[in-house]
DOZA-578523 format. One record per residue: x, y, z of N, C-alpha, C in turn; chain; residue number from 0. Coordinates in nm, 2 decimals. Example, Ala and Ser with C-alpha at 12.3 -4.5 7.8 and 13.67 -1.06 7.14 Angstrom:
# DOZA-578523
R/1.32/-0.57/0.78/1.23/-0.45/0.78/1.32/-0.33/0.78/A/0
R/1.28/-0.22/0.71/1.37/-0.11/0.71/1.29/0.00/0.79/A/1
//
This chain:
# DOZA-578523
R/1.98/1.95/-1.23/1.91/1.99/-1.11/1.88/1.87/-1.02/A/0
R/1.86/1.89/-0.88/1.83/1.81/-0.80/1.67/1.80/-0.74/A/1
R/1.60/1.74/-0.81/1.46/1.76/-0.72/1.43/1.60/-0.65/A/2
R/1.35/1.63/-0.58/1.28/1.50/-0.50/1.13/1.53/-0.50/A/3
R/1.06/1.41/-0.55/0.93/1.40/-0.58/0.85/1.56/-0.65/A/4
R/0.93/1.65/-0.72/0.89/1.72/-0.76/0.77/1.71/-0.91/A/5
R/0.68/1.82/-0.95/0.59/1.81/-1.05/0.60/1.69/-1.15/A/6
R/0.73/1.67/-1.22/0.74/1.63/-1.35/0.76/1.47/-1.32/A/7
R/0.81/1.42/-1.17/0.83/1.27/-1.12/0.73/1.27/-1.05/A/8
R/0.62/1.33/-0.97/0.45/1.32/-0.95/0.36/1.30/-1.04/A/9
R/0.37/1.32/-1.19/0.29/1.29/-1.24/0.31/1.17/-1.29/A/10
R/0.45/1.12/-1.29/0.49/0.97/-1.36/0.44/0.85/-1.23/A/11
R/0.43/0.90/-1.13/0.45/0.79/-0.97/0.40/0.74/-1.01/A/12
R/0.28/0.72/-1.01/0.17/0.59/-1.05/0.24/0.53/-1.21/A/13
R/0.26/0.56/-1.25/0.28/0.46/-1.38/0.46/0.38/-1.37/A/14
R/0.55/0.48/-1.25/0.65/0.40/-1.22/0.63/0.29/-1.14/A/15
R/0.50/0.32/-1.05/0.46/0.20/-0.95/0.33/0.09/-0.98/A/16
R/0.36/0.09/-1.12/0.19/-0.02/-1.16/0.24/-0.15/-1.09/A/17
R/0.35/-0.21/-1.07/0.32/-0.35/-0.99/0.34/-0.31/-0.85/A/18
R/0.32/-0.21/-0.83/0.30/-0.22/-0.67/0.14/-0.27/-0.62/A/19
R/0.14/-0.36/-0.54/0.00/-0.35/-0.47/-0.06/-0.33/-0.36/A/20
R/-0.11/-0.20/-0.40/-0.16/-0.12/-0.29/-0.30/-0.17/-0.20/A/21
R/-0.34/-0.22/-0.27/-0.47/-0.29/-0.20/-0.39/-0.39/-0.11/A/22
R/-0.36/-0.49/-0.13/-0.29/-0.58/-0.05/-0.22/-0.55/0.06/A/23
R/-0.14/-0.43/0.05/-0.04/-0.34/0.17/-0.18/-0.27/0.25/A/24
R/-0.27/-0.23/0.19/-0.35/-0.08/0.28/-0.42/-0.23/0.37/A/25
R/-0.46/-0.37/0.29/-0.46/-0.46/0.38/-0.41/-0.53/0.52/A/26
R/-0.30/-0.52/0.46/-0.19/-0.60/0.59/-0.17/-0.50/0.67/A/27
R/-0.16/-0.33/0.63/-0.18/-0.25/0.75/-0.30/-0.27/0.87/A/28
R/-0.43/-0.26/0.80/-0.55/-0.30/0.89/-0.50/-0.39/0.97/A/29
R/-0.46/-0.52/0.87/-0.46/-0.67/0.99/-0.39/-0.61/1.11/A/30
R/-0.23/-0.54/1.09/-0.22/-0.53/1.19/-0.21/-0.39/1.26/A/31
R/-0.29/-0.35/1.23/-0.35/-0.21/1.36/-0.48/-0.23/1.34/A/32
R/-0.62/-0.21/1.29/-0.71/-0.25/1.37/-0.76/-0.33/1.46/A/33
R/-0.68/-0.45/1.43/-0.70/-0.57/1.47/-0.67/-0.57/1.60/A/34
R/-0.54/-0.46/1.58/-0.45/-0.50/1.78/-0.54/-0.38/1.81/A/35
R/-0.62/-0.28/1.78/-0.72/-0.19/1.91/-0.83/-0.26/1.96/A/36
R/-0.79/-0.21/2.08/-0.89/-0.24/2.21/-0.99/-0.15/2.18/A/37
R/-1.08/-0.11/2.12/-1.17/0.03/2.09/-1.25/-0.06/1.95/A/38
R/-1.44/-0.02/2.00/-1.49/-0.01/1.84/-1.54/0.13/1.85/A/39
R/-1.64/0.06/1.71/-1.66/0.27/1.65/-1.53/0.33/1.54/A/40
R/-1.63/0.47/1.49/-1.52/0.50/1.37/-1.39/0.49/1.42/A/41
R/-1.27/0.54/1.34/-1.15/0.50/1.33/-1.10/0.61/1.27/A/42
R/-0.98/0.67/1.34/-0.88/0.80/1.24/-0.76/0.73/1.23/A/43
R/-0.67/0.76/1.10/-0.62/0.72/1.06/-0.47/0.84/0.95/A/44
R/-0.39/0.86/1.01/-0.29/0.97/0.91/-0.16/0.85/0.86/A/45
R/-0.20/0.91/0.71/-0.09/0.82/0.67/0.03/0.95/0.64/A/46
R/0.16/0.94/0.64/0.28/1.04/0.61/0.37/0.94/0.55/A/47
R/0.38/1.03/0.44/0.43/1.03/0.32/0.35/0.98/0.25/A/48
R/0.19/1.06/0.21/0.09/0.97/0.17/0.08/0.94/0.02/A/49
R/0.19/1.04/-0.07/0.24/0.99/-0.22/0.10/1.08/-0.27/A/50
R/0.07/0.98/-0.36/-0.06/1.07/-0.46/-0.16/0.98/-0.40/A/51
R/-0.14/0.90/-0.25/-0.28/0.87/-0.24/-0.38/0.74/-0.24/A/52
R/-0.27/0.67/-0.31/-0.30/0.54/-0.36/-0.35/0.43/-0.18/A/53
R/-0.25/0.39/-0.11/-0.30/0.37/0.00/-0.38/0.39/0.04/A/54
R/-0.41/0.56/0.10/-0.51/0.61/0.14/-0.65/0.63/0.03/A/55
R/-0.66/0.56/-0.07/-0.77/0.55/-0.16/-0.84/0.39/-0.10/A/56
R/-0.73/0.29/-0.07/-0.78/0.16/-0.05/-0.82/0.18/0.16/A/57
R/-0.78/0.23/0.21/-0.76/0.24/0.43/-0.88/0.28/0.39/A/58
R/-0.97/0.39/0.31/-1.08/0.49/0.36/-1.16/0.34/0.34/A/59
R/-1.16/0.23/0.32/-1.26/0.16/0.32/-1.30/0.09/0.51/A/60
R/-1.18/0.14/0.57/-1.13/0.10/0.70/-1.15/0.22/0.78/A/61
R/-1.15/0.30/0.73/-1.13/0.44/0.86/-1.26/0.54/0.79/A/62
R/-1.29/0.57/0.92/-1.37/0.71/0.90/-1.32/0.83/0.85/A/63
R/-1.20/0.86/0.92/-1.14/1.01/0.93/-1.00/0.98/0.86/A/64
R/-1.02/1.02/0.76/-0.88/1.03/0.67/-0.82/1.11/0.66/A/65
R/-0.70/1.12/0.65/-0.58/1.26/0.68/-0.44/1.18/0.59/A/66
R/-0.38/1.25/0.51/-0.29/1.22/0.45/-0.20/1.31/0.45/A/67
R/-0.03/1.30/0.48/0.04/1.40/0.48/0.19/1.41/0.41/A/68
R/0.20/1.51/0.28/0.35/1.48/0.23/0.40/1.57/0.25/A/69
R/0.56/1.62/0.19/0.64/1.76/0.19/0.62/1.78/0.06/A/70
R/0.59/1.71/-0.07/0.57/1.77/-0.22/0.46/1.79/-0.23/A/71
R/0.42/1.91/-0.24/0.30/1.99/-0.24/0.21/1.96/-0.42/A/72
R/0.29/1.88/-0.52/0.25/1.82/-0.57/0.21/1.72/-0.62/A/73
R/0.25/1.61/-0.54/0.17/1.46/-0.47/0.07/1.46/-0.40/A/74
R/0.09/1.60/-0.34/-0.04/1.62/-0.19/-0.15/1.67/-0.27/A/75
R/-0.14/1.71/-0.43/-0.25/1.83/-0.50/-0.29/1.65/-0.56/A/76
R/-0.23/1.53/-0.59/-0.28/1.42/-0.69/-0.35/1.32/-0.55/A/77
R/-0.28/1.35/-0.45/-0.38/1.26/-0.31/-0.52/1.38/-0.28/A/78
R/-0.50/1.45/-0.27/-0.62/1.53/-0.29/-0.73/1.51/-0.38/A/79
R/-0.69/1.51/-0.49/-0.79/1.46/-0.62/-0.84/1.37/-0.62/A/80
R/-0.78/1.26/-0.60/-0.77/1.09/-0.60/-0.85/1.12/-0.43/A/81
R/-0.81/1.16/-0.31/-0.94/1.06/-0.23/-0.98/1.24/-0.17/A/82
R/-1.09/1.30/-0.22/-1.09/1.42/-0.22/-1.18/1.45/-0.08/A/83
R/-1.25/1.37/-0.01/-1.32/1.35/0.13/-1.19/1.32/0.25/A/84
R/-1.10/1.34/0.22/-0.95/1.34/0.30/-0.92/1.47/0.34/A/85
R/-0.83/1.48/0.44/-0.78/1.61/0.47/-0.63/1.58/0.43/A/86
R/-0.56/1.62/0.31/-0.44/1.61/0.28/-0.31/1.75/0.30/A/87
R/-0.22/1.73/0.38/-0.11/1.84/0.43/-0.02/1.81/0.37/A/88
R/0.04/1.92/0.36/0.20/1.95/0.33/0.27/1.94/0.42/A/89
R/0.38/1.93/0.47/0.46/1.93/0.56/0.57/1.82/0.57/A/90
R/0.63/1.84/0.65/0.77/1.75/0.68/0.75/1.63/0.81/A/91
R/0.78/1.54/0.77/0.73/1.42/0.87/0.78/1.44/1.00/A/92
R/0.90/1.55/1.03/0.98/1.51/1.16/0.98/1.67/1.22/A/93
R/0.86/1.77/1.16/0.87/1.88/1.26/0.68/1.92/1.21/A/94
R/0.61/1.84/1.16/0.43/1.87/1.16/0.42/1.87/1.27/A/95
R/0.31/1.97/1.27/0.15/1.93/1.40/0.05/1.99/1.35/A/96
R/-0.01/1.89/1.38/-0.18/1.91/1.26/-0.29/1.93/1.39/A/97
R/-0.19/1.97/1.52/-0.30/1.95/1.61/-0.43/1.87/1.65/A/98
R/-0.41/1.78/1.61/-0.49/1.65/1.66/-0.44/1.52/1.66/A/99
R/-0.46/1.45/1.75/-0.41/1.29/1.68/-0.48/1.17/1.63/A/100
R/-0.46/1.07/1.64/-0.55/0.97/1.51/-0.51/0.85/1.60/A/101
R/-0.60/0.74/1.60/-0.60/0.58/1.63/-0.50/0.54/1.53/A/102
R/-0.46/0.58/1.41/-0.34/0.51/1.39/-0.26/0.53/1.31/A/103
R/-0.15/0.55/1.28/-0.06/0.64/1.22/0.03/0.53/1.12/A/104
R/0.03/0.59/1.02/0.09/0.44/0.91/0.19/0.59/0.83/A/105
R/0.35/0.51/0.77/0.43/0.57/0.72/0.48/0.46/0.64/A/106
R/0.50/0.43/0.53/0.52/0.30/0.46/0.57/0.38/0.33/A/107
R/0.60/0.29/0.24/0.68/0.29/0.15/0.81/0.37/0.16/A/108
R/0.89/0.37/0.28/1.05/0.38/0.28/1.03/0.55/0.34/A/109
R/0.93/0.57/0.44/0.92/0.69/0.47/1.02/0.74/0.57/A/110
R/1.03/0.63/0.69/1.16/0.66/0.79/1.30/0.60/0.72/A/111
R/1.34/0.56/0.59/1.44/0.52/0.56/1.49/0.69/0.50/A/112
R/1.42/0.75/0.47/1.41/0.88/0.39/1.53/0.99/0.57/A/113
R/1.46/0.92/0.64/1.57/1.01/0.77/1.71/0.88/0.75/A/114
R/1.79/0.98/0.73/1.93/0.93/0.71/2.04/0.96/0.81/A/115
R/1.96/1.02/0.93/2.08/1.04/1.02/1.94/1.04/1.17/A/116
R/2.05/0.97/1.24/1.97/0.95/1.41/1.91/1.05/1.43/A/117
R/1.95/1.20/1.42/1.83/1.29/1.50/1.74/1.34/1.37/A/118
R/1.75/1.31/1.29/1.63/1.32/1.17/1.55/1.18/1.23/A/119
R/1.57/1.06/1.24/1.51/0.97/1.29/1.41/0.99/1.42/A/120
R/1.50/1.03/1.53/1.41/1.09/1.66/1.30/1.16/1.65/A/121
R/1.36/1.27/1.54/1.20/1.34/1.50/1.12/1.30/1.45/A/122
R/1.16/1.18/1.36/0.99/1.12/1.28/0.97/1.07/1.41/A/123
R/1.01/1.01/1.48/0.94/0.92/1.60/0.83/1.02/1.69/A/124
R/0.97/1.13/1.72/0.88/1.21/1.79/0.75/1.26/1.76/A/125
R/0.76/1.33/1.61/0.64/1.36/1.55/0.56/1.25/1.54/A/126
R/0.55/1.11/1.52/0.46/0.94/1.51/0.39/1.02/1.66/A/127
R/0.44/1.01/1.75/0.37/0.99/1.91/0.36/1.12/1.93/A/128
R/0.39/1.22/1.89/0.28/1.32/1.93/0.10/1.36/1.90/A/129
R/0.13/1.25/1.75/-0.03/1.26/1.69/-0.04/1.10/1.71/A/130
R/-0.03/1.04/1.78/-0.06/0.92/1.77/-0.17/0.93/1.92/A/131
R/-0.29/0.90/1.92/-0.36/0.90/2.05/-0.35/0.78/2.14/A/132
R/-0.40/0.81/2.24/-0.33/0.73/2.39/-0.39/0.56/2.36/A/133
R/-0.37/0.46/2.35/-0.37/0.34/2.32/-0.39/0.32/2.13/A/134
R/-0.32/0.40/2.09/-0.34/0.41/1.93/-0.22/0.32/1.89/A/135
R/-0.20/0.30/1.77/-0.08/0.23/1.72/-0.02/0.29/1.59/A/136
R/0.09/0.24/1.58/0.16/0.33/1.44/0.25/0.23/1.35/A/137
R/0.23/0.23/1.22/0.29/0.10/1.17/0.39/0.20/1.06/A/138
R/0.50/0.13/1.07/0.61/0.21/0.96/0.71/0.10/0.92/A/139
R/0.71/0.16/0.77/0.81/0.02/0.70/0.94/0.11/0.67/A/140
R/1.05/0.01/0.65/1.16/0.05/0.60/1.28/0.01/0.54/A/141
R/1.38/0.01/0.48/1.47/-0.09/0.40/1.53/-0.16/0.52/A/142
R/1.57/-0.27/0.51/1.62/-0.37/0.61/1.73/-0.40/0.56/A/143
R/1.84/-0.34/0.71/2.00/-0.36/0.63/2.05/-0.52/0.59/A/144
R/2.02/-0.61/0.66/2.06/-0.77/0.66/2.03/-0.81/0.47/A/145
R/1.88/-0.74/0.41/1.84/-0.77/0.33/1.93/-0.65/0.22/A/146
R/1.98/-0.55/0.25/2.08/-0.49/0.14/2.17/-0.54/0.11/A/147
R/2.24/-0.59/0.18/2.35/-0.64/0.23/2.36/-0.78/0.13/A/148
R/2.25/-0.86/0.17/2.24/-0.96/0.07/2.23/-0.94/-0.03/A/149
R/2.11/-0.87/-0.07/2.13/-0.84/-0.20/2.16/-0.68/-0.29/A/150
R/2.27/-0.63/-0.27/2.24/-0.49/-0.30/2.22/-0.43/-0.41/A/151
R/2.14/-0.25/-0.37/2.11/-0.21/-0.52/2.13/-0.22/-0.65/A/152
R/2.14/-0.25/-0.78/2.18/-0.24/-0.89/2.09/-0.13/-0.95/A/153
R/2.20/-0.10/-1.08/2.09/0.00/-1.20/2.00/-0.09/-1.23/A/154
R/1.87/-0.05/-1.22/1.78/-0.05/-1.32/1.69/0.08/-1.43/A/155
R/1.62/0.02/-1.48/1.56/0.09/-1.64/1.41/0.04/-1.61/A/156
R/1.32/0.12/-1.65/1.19/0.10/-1.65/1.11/0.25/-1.75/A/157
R/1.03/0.18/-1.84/0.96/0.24/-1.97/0.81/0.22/-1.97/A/158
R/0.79/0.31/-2.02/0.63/0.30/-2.00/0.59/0.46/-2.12/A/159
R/0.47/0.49/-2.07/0.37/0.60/-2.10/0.28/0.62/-2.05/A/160
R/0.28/0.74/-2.05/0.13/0.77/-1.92/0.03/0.96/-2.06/A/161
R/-0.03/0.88/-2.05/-0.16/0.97/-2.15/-0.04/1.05/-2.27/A/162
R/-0.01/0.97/-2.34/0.11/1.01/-2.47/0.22/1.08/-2.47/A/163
R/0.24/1.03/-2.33/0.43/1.14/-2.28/0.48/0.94/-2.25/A/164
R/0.58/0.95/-2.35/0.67/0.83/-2.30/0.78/0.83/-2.24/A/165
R/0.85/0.78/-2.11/0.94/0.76/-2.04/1.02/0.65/-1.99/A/166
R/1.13/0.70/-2.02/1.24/0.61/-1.93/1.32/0.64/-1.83/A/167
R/1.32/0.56/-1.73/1.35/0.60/-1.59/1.45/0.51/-1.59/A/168
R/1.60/0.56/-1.56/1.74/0.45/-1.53/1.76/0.54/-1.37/A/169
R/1.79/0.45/-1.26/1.81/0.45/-1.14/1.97/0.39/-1.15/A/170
R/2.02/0.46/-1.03/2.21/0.37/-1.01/2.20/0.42/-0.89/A/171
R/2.27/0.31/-0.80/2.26/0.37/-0.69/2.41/0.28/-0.59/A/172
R/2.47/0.40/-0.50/2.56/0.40/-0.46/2.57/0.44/-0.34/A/173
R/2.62/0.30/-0.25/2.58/0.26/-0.10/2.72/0.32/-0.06/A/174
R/2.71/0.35/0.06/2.77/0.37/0.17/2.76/0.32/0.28/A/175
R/2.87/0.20/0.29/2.84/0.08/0.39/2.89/0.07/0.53/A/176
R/2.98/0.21/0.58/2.98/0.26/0.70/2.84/0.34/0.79/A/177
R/2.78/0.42/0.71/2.66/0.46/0.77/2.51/0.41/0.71/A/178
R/2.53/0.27/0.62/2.39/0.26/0.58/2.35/0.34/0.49/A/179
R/2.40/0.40/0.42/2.27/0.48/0.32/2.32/0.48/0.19/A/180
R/2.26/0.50/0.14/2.26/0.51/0.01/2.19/0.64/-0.13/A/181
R/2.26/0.65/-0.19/2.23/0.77/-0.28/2.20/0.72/-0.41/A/182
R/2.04/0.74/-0.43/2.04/0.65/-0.56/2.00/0.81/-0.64/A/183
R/2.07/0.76/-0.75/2.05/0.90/-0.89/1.96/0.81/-1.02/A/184
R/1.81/0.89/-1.02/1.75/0.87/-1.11/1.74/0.99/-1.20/A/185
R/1.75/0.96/-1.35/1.73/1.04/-1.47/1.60/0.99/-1.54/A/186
R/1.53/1.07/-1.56/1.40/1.08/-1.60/1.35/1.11/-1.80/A/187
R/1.36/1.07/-1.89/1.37/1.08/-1.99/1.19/1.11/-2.07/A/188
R/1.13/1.21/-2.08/1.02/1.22/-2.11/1.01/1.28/-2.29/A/189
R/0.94/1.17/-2.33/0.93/1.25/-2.48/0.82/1.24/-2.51/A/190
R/0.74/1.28/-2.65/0.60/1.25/-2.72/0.63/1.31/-2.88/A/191
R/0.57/1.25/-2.96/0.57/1.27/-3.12/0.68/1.27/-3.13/A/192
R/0.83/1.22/-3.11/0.95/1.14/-3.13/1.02/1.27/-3.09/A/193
R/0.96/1.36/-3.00/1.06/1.46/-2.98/1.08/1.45/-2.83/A/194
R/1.24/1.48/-2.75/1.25/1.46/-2.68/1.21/1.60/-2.59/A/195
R/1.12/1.59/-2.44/1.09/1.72/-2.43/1.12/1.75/-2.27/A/196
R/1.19/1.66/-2.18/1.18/1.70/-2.06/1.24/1.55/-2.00/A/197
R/1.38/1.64/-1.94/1.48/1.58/-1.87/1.52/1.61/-1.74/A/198
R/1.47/1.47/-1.65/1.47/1.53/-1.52/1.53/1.41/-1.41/A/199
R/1.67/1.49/-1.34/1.77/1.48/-1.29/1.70/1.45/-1.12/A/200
R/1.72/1.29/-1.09/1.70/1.36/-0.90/1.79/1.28/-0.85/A/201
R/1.77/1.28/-0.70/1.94/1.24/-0.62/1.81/1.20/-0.47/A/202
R/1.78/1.07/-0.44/1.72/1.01/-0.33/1.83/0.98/-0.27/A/203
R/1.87/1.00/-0.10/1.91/0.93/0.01/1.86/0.88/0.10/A/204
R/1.92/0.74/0.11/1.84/0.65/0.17/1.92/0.58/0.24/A/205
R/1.86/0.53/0.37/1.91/0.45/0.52/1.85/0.34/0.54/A/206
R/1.90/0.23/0.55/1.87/0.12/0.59/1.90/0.09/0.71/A/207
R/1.79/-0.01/0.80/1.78/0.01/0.94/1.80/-0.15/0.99/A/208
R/1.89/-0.16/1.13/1.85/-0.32/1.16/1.74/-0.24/1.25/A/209
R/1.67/-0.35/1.27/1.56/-0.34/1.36/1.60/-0.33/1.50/A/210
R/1.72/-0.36/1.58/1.73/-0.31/1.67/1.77/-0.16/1.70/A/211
R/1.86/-0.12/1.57/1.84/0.05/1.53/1.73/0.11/1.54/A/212
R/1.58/0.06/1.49/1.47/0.07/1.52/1.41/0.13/1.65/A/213
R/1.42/0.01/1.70/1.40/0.00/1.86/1.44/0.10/1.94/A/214
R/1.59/0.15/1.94/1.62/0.23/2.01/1.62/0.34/1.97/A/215
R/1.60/0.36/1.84/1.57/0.55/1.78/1.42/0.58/1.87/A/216
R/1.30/0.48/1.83/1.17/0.51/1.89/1.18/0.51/2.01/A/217
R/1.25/0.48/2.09/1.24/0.47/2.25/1.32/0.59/2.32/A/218
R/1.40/0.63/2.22/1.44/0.84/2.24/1.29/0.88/2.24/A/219
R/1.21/0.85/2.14/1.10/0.93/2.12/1.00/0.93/2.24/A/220
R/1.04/0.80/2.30/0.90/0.71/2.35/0.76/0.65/2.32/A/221
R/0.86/0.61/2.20/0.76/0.46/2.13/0.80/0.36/2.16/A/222
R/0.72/0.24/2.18/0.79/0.12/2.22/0.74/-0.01/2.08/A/223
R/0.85/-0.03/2.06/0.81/-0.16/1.96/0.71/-0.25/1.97/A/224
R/0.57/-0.31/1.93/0.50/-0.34/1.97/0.49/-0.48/1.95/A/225
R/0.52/-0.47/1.78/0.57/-0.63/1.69/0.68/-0.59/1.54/A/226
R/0.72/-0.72/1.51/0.80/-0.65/1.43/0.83/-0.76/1.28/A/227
R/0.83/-0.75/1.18/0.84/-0.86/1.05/0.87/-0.81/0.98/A/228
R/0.91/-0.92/0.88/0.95/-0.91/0.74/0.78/-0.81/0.66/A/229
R/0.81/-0.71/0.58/0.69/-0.62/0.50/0.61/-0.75/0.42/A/230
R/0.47/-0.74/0.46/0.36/-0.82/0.39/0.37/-0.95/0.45/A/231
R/0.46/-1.00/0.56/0.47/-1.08/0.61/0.42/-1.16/0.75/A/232
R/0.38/-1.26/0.80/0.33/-1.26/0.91/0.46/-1.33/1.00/A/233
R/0.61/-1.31/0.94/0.73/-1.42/0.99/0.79/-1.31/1.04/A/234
R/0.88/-1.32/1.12/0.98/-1.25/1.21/1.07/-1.18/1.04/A/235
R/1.14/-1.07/1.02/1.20/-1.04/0.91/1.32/-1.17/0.96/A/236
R/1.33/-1.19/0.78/1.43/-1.26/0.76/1.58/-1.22/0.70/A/237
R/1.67/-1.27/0.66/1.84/-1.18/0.56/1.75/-1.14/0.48/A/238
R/1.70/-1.20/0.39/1.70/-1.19/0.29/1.56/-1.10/0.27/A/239
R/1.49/-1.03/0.34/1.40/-0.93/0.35/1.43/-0.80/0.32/A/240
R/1.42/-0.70/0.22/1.48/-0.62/0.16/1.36/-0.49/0.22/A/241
R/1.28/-0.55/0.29/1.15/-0.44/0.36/1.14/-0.50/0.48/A/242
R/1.12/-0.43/0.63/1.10/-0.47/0.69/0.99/-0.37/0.74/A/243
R/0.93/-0.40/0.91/0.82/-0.32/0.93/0.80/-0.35/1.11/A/244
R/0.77/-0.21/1.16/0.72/-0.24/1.33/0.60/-0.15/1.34/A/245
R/0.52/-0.22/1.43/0.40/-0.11/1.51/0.46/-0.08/1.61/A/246
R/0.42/0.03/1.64/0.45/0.13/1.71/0.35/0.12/1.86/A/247
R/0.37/0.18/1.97/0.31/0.20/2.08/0.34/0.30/2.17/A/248
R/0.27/0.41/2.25/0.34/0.51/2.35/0.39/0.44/2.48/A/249
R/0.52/0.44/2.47/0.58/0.36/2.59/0.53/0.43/2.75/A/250
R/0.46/0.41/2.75/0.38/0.45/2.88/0.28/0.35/2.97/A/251
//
């Protein structure tokens, strides 16, 4: 079977992502979008593709009005739990409207790489700047082709346990170097008391972007690039940057 972030890979996320650091990222988001509004007073804030939450656990120390938004309605049930003073949605990043907009709109962890084709792209943009309010900003990260290129995907394996279910996760993944993307196939191996009990098949596609692809997808939308770097970085992206990242602006 083919699932994407479905039940049985939502409840492993957090224990596939323990060296991620989330505090640090929900950080360098602030630096750069509160920092560039012209405005004080509370602060709204929608993150899309908000996972189980984790980000938006560390921003609520930053924003008043939290809103979190995924398409796996069971990531959106573990960001609910985890920051439960949020308003957390279902939906699809490139056709929502939650009817309101927010000072600042954050999509990070490979959320526009997740659009694999130009008018899947236009619509996350489009959807960014419909909820994005009038001098608000929007920050979104994504794989950086220069940095694939240098170094590309391999298999990896990663083991662990999470509350007495133990897993191994082997990833392989197979680029397509005419259109950028790539298809990575993860198998999910879950067992407990040495029996094996739940085997779970998924199939991620993924795009990698130069940043001037960037540029001109959001400017269909009418967003305008605001700044742009290497992810967690304060340097222009570099080759060898395997994440890159731009704020956003309504080109008006």
């Amino acid at each position: 079977m083919t699932i994407n972030f479905g039940r049985d890979y939502a409840l492993l996320y957090d224990a596939l992502n323990l060296g991620k650091d989330y505090e640090r990222e929900a950080q360098f988001i602030v630096e750069k979008t509160i920092s560039t509004l012209a405005r004080d007073g509370p602060m709204s804030i929608l993150d899309i593709g908000c996972g189980t939450g984790r980000h938006l656990e560390f921003l609520s120390r930053s924003f008043s009005r939290i809103t979190g938004l995924d398409r796996s309605p069971d990531m959106a049930a573990l960001a609910q739990h985890r920051v439960p003073h949020a308003r957390i949605e279902v939906g699809d990043a490139g056709t929502v409207d939650l009817e309101e907009v927010f000072d600042v709109i954050t999509a990070v962890f490979d959320v526009l790489s997740y659009q694999t084709t130009n008018n899947a792209a236009v619509h996350f943009f489009t959807s960014i700047r419909k909820h994005l309010a009038p001098g608000g900003v929007a920050l979104v990260d994504f794989w950086h082709l220069p940095g694939l290129i240098a170094d590309p995907p391999s298999t990896r394996a990663t083991r662990g346990c999470v509350e007495g279910r133990h897993f191994l996760r082997v990833s392989s993944a197979a680029v397509d170097w005419v259109s950028a993307t790539t298809e990575v196939s993860i198998t999910t191996l879950q067992w407990g008391n040495s029996e094996m009990f739940n085997v779970v098949d998924e199939k991620h596609s993924m795009r990698a972007f130069l940043i001037s692809e960037v540029v001109a997808l959001a400017q269909l939308a009418g967003l305008r690039i605001d700044r742009s770097g290497g992810w967690l970085s304060n340097q222009d992206a570099k080759q060898s940057d395997w994440h890159a990242y731009v704020t956003l602006r309504h080109n008006d």
